[in-house]
C-alpha positions as CSV (number, residue, x, y, z in Angstrom):
1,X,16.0,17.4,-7.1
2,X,19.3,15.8,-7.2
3,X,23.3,17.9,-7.0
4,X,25.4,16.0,-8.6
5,X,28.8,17.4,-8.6
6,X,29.2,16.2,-12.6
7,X,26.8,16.9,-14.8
8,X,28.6,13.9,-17.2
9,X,26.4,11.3,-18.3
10,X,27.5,8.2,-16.9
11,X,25.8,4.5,-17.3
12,X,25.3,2.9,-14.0
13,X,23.9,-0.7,-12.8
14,X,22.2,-0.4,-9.7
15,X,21.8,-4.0,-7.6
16,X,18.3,-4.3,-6.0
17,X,17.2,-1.1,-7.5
18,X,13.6,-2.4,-6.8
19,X,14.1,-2.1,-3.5
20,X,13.0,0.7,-0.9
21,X,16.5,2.4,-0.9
22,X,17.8,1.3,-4.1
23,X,14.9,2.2,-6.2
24,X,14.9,6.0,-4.5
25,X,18.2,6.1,-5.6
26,X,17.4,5.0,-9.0
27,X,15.2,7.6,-9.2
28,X,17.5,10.4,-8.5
29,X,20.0,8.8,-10.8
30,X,17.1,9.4,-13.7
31,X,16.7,12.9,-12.6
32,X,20.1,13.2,-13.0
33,X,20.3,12.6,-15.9
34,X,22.1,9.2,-16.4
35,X,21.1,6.0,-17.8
36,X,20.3,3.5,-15.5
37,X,19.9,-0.4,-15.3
38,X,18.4,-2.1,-12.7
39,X,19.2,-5.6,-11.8
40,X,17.0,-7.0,-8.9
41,X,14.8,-10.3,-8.6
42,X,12.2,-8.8,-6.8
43,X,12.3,-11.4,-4.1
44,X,11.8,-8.2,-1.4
45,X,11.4,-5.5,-4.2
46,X,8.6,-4.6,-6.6
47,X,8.7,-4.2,-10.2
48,X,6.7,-1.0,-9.6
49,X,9.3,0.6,-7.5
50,X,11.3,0.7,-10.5
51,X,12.0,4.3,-12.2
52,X,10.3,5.4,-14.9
53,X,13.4,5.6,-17.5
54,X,15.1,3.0,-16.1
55,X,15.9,0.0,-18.1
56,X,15.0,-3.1,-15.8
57,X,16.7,-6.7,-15.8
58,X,15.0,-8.9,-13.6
59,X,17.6,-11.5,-11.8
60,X,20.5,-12.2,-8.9
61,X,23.2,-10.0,-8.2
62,X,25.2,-13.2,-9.3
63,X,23.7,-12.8,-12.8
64,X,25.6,-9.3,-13.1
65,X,28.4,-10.6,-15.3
66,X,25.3,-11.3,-18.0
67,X,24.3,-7.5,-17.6
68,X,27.9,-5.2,-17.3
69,X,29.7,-5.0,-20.0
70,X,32.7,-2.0,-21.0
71,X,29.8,0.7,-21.6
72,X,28.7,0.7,-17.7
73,X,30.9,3.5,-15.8
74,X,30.0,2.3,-12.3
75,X,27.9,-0.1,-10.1
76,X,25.7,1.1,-7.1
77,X,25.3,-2.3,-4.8
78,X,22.3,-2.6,-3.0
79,X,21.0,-6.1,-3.5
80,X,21.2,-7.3,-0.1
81,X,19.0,-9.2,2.4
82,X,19.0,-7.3,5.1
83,X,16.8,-7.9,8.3
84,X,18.8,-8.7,11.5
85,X,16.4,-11.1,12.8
86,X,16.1,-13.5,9.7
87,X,19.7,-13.3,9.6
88,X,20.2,-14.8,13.0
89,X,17.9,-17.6,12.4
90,X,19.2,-18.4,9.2
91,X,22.4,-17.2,8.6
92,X,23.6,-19.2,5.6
93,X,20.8,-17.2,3.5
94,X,23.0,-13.8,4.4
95,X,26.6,-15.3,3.7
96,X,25.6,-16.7,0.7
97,X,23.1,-13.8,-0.6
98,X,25.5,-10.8,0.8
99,X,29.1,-12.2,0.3
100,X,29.3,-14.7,-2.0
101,X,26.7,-12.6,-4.3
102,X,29.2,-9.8,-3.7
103,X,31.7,-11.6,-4.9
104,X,30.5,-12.6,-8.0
105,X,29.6,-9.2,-8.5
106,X,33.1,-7.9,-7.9
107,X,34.3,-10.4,-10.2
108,X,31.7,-9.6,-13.2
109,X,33.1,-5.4,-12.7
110,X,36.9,-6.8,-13.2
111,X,35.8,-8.9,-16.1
112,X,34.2,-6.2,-17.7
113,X,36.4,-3.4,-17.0
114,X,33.9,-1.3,-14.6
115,X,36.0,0.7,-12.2
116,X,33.5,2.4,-10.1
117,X,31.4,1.2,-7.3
118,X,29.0,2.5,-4.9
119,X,28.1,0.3,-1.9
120,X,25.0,0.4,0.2
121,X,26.7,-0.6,3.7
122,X,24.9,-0.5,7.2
123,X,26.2,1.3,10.4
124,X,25.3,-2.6,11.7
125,X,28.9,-3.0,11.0
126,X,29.9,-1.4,14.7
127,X,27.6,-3.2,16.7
128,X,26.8,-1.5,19.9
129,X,29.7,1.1,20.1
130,X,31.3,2.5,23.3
131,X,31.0,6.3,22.0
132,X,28.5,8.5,20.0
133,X,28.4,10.4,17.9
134,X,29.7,7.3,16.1
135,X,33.1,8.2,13.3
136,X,34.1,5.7,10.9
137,X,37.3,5.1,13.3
138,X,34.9,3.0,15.8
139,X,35.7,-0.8,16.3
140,X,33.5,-2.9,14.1
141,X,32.2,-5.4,15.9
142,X,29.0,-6.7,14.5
143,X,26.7,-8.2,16.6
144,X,24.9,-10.4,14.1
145,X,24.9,-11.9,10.6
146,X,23.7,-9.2,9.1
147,X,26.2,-6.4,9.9
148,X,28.8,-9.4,10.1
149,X,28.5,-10.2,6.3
150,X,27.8,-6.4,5.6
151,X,31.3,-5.8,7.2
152,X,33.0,-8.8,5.1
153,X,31.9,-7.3,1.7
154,X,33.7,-4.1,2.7
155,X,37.0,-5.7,3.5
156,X,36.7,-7.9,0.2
157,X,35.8,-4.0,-1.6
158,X,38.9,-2.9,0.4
159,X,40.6,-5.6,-1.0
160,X,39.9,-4.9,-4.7
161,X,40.4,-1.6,-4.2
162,X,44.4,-2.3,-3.2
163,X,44.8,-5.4,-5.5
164,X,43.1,-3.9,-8.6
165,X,42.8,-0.3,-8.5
166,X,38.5,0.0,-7.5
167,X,37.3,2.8,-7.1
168,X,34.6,2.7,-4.5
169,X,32.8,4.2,-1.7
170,X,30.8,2.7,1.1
171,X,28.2,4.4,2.8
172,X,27.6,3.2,6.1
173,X,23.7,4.7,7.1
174,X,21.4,4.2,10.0
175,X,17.7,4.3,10.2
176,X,16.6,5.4,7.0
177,X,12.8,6.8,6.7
178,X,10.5,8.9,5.1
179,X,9.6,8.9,1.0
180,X,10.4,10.1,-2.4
181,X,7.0,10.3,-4.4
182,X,6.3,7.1,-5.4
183,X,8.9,5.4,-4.0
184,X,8.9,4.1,-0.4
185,X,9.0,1.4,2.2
186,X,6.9,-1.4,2.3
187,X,9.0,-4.0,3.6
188,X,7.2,-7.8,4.5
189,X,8.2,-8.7,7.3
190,X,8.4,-5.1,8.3
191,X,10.4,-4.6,11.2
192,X,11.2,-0.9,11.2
193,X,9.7,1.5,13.9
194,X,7.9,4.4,11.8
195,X,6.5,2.2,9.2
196,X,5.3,0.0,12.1
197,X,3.9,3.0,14.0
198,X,2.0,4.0,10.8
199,X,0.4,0.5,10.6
200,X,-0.8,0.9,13.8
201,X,-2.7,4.7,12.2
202,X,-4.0,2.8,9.3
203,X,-5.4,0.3,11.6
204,X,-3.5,-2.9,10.0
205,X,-2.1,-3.6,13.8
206,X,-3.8,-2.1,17.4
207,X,-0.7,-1.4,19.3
208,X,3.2,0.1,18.8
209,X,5.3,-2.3,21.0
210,X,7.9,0.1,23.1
211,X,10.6,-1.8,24.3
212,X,12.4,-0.8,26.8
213,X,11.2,2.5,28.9
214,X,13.9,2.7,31.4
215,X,17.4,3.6,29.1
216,X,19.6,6.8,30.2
217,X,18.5,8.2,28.1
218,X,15.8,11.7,28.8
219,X,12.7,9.8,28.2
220,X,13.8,6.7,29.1
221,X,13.5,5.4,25.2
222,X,16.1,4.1,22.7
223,X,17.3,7.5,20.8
224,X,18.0,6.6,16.9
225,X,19.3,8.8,14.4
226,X,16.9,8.8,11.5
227,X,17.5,10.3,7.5
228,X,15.3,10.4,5.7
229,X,15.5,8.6,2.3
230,X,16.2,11.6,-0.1
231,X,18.9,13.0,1.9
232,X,21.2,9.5,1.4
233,X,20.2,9.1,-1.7
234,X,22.0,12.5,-3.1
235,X,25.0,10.9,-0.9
236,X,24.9,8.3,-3.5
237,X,25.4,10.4,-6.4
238,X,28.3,12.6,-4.5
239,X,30.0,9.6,-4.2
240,X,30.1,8.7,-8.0
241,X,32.2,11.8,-8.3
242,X,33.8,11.4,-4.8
243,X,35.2,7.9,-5.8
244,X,39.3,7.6,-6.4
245,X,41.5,4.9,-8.2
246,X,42.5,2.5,-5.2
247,X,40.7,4.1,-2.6
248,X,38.1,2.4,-0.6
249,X,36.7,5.6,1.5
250,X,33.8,4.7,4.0
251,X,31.5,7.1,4.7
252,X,28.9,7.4,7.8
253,X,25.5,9.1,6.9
254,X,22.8,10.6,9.8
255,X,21.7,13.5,11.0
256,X,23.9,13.6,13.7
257,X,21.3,14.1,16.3
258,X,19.3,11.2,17.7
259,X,15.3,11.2,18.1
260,X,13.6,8.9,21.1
261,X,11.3,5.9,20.4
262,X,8.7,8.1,22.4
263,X,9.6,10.9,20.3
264,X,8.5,8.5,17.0
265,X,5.4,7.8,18.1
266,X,4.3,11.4,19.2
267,X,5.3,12.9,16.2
268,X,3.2,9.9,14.4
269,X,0.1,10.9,16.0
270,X,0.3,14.9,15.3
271,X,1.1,13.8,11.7
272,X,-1.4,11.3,11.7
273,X,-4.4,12.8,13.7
274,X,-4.5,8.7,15.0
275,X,-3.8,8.0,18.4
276,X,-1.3,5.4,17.8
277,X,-1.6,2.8,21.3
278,X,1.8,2.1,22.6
279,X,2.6,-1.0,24.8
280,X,6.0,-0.8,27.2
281,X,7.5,-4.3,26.6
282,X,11.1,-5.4,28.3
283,X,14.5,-4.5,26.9
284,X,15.4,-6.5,23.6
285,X,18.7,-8.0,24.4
286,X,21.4,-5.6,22.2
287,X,19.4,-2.7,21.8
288,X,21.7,0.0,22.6
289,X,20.4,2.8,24.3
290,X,21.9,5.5,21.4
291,X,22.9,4.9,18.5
292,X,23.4,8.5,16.3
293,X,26.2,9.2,13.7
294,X,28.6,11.4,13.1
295,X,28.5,12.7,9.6
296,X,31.3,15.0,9.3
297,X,33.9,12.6,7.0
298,X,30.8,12.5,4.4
299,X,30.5,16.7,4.6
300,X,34.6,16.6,4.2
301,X,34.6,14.0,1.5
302,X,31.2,14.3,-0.6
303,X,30.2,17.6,0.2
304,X,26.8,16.3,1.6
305,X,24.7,17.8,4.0
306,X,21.4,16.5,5.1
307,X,18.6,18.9,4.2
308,X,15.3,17.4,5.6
309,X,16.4,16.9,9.4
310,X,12.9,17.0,10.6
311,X,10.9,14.4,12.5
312,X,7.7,15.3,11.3
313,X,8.6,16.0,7.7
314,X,10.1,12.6,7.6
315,X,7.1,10.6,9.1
316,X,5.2,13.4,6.6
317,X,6.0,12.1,3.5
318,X,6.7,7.9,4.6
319,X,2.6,8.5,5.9
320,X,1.8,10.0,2.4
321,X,3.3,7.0,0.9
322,X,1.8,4.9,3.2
323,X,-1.9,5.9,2.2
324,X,-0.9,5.8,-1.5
325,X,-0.8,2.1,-1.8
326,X,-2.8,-0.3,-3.4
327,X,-3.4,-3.9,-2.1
328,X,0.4,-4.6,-1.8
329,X,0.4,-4.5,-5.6
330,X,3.9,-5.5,-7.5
């Protein structure tokens, strides 16, 4: 269940609520109590990820302005696309879906008087950082389109926030995993590691590609700081309350401790009872060799604190998820 610090009803609009993240946070924001619209075109989300309870509004993140009126107390922004790989083959997709959509957004919540914003941001935003635990004081240097237009939509927030009094929080978040009952990840293309690795249990591919075995790190695998989806989506709801006239505050979220690629895919096959084939492939240019967070601002600030920090309980509930659906139904 969800902790919100208020227990005041507040009407929210929540962009690409259909999606994995968005529609888990949706959820919780049901729980909660509040009344929720989602606006998403369900061009990677499904109309079944929405929440029971949950008004739905099919359509762009640039149709907001048809949607927010003065009853809406606050928008949470995830409507985004948002794989690194796409975005450096076609980048013009990402400026124009991830700025200029934020834009219009931003412009719809002046227009309408909404005050209060909650944005989904990506730790993509530092690129491959010279120190970890990684604090919001790290150089942002995004290393590709994604994280680049993911970083421009915070300086445009930061620049409401100073020109026209926003309130908003950004929450910056690394690999985020695992399942809230009926609500999980089933990204296409997928191109995160324990959804892949559960693919290879269920038999849909024969082999988890490793790349890279030979990092300094004490298996010689990638280490990645992994929350799981439940723990960032109370974050969300902190930082309704959390949010202060003029402020822009930017939060990281992770567990604070990293786990190996190796790791991953051992944990997989104990949860699993699968053997889960890996295949050592070379380095991907980029890859850091660690990449984990430092959490403490979010503690300070929200008052969060990750509750389900285990491997296995995250791959656990993504893997009961996982067997749960139907023929990739909508």
């Amino acid at each position: 269940m969800t902790d919100p610090k208020s227990t005041a009803v507040k009407k929210l609009l929540v962009t690409g609520g259909a999606g994995y993240v968005g529609s888990v946070v949706a959820a919780h924001l049901v729980e909660a109590g509040h009344r929720v619209t989602v606006l998403d075109d369900l061009s990677t989300g499904f109309r079944a990820g929405v929440p029971r309870g949950a008004e739905f509004v099919e359509g762009r993140v640039q149709d907001a302005a048809k949607v927010l009126d003065g009853s809406y107390d606050a928008v949470l922004h995830f409507a985004a696309s948002s794989q690194v790989g796409e975005s450096v083959a076609d980048p013009e997709k990402y400026w124009r879906n991830n700025v200029a959509g934020s834009i219009e957004l931003l412009a719809a919540m002046r227009g309408a008087g909404v005050r209060t914003l909650v944005f989904s941001s990506t730790a993509a935003t530092y690129g491959e950082p010279s120190e970890v635990p990684i604090t919001e004081n790290a150089a942002t240097a995004p290393t590709n389109p994604y994280g680049a237009t993911k970083l421009a939509v915070d300086h445009m927030i930061a620049s409401e926030c100073a020109a026209h009094g926003l309130a908003a929080v950004s929450l910056r978040y690394f690999n985020v995993a695992g399942a809230y009952g009926s609500h999980g990840e089933r990204h296409d293309p997928e191109s995160h590691l324990i959804p892949l690795v559960l693919q290879v249990a269920q038999g849909r591919r024969e082999a988890i590609a490793v790349y890279g075995d030979d990092y300094p790190t004490p298996d010689g695998t990638c280490l990645r700081d992994y929350i799981h989806v439940a723990d960032l989506a109370r974050a969300h709801l902190l930082a309704l309350d959390a949010a202060a006239a003029g402020e822009h505050l930017i939060c990281n979220l992770g567990n604070g401790s990293g786990f190996s690629v190796r790791e991953v895919v051992e944990t997989a096959r104990r949860v699993t009872g699968h053997p889960i084939p890996a295949v050592t492939r070379p380095r991907r240019p980029g890859d850091p060799a660690v990449l984990v967070a430092s959490a403490e601002r979010a503690r300070q600030r929200l008052g969060w604190q990750p509750t389900r920090t285990d491997l296995a309980e995250i791959i656990r509930d993504a893997w009961t998820f996982a067997q749960s659906l139907g023929e990739n139904a909508r």
